[in-house]
MDTraj code that builds the backbone (N, CA, C; nanometers):
import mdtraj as md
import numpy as np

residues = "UNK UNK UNK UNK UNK UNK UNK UNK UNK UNK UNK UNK UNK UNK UNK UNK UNK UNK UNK UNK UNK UNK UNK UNK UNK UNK UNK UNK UNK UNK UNK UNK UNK UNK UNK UNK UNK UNK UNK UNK UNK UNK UNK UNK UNK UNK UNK UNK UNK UNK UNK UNK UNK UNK UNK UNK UNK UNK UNK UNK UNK UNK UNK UNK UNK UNK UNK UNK UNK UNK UNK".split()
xyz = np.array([
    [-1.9303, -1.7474, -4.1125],
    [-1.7914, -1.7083, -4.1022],
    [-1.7727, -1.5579, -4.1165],
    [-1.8777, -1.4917, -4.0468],
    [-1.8586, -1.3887, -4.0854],
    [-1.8324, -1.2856, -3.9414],
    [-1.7124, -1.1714, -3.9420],
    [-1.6971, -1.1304, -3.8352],
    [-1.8362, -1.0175, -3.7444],
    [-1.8801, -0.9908, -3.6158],
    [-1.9925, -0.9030, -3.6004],
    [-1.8773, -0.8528, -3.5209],
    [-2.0016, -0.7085, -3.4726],
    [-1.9423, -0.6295, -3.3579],
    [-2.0467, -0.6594, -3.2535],
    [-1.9547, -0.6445, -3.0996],
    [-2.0770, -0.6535, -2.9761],
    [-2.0254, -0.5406, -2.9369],
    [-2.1086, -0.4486, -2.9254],
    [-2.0890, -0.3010, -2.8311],
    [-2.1675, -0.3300, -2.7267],
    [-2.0808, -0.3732, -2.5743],
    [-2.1550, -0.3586, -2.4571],
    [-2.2253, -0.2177, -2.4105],
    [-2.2842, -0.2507, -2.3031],
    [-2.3223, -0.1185, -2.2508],
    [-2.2271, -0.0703, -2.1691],
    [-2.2531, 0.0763, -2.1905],
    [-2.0993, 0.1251, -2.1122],
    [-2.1322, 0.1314, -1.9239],
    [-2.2575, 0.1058, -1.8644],
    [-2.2803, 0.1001, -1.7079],
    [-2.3668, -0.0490, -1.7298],
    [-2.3369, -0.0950, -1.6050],
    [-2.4437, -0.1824, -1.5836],
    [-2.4555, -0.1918, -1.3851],
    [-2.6242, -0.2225, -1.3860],
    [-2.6407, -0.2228, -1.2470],
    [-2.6446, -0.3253, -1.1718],
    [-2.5701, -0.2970, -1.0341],
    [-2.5112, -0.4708, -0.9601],
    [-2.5712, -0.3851, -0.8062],
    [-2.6058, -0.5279, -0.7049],
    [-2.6294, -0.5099, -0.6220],
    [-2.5256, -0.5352, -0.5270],
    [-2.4843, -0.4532, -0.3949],
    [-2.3865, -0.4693, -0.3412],
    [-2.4310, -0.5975, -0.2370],
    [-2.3584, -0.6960, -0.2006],
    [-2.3983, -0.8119, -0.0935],
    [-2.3252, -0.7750, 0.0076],
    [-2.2078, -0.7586, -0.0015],
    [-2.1274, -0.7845, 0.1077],
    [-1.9945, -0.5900, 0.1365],
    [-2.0747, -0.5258, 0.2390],
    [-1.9249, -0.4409, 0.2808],
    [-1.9070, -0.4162, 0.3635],
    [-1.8113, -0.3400, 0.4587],
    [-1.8349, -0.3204, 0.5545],
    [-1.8993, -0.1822, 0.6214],
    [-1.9393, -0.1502, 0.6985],
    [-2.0306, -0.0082, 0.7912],
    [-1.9240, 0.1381, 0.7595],
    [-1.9736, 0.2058, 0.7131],
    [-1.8475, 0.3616, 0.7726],
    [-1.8970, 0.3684, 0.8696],
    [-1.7868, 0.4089, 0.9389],
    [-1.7573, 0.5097, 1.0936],
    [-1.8311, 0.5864, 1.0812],
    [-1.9101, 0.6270, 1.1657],
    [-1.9900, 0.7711, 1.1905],
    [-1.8662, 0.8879, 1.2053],
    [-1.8650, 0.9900, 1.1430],
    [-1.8160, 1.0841, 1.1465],
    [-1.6729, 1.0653, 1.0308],
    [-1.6633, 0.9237, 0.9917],
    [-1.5742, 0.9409, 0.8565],
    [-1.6351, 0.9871, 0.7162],
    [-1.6754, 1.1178, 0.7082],
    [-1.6745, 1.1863, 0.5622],
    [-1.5987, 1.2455, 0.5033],
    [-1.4896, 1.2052, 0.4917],
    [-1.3967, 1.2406, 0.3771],
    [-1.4894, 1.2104, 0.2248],
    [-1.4878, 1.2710, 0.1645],
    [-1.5671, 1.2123, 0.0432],
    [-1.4897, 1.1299, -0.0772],
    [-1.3483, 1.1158, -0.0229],
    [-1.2536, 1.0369, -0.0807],
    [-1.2293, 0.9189, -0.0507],
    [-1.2920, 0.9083, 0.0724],
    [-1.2857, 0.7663, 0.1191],
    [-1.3285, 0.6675, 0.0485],
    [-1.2382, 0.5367, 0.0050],
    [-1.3439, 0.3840, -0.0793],
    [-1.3091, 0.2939, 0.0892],
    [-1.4116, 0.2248, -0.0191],
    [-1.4215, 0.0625, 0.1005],
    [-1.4090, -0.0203, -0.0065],
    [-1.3709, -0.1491, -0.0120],
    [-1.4118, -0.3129, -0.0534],
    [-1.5252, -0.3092, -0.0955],
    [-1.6268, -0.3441, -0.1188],
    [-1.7563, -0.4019, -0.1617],
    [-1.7578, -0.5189, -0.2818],
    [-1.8476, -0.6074, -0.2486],
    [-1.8474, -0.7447, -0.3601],
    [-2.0020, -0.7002, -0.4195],
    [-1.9750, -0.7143, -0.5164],
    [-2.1255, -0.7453, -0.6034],
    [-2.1750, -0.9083, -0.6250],
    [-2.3005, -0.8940, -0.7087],
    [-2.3980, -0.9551, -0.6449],
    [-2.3582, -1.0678, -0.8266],
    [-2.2133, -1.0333, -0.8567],
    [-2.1762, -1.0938, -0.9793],
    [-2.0149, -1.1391, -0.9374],
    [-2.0176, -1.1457, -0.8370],
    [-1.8865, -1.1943, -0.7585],
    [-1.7533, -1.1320, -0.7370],
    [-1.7691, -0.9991, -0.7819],
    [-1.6625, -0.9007, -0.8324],
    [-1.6552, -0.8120, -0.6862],
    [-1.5313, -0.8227, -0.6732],
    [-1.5053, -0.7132, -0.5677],
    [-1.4367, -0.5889, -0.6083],
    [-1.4906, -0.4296, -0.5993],
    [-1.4601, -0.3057, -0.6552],
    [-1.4710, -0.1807, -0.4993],
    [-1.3914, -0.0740, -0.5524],
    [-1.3752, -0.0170, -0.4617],
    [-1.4917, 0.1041, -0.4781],
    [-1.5864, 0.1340, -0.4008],
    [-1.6831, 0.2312, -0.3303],
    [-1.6743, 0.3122, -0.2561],
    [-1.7393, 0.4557, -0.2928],
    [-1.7210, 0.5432, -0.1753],
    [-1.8028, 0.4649, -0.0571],
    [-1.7651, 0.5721, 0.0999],
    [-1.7626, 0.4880, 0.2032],
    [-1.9383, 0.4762, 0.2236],
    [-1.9957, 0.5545, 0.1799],
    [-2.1661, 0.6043, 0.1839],
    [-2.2450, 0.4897, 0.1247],
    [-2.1289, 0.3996, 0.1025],
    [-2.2582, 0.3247, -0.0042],
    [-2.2681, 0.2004, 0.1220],
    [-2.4164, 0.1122, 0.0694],
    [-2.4606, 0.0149, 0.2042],
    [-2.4638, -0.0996, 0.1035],
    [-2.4667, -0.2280, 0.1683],
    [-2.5070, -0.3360, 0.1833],
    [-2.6677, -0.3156, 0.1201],
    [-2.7357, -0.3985, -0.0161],
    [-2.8487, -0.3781, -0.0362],
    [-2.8266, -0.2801, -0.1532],
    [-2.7725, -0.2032, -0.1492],
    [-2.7755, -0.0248, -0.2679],
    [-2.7321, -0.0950, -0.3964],
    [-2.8092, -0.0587, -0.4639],
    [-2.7475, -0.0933, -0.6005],
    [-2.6855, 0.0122, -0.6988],
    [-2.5686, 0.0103, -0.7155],
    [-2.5234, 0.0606, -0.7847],
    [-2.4865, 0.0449, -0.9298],
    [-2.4154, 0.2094, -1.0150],
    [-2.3571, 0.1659, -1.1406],
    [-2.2323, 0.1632, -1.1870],
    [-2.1832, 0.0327, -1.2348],
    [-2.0298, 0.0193, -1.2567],
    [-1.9882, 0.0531, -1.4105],
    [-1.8929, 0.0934, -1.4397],
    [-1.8633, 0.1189, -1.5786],
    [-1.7882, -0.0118, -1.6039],
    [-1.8764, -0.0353, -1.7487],
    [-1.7950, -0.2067, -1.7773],
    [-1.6568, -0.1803, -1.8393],
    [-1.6164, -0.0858, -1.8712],
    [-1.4691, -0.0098, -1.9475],
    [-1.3418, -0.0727, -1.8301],
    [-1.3850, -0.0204, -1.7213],
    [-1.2381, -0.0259, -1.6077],
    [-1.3081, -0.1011, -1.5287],
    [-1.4300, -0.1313, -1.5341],
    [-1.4900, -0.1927, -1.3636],
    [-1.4524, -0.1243, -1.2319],
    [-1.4956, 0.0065, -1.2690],
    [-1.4970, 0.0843, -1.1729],
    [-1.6785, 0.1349, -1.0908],
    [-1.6144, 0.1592, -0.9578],
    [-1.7810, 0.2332, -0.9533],
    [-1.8242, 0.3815, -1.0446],
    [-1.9327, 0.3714, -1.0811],
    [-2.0111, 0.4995, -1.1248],
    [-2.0798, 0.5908, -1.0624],
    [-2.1790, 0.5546, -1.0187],
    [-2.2982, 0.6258, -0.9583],
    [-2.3725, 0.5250, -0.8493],
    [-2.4365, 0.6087, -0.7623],
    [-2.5186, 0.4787, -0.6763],
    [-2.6748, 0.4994, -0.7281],
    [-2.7584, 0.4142, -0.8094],
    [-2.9030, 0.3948, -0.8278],
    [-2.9960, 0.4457, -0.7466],
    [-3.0508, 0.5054, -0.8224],
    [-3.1890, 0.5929, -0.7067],
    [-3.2732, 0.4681, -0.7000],
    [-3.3661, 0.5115, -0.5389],
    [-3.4276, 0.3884, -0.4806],
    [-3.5546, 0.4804, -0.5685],
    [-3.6414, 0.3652, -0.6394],
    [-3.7938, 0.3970, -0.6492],
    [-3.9034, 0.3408, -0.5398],
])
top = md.Topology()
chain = top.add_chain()
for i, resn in enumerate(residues, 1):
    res = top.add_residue(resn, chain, resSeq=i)
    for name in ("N", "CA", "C"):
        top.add_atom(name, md.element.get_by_symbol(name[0]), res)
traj = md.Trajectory(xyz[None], top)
């Protein structure tokens, strides 16, 4: 009966399944798209990111973070 704390992690990494293509020649660097992760969540992405890329979401807002370097 006793209360704990859970401190999540503040990023975690998801794979994108499903978005759609940018336009060749749309680089606005403000641009988002749709994208669903690979945890059923749909979040908004700059337009650069692909199908396959795994990225990092902040678990705070469930926003995107960063996109994961390929090793």
């Amino acid at each position: 009966n006793q209360i704990i704390q859970v401190n999540p992690a503040k990023h975690v990494s998801l794979k994108v399944v499903s978005t759609i293509e940018a336009v060749k020649g749309d680089t606005v660097s403000s641009t988002l798209k749709e994208a669903e992760l690979e945890n059923g969540e749909s979040i908004m992405v700059p337009i650069f990111i692909k199908e396959g890329e795994t990225i990092r979401v902040d678990t705070e807002n469930s926003e995107y973070a960063s996109r994961e370097k390929n090793e």
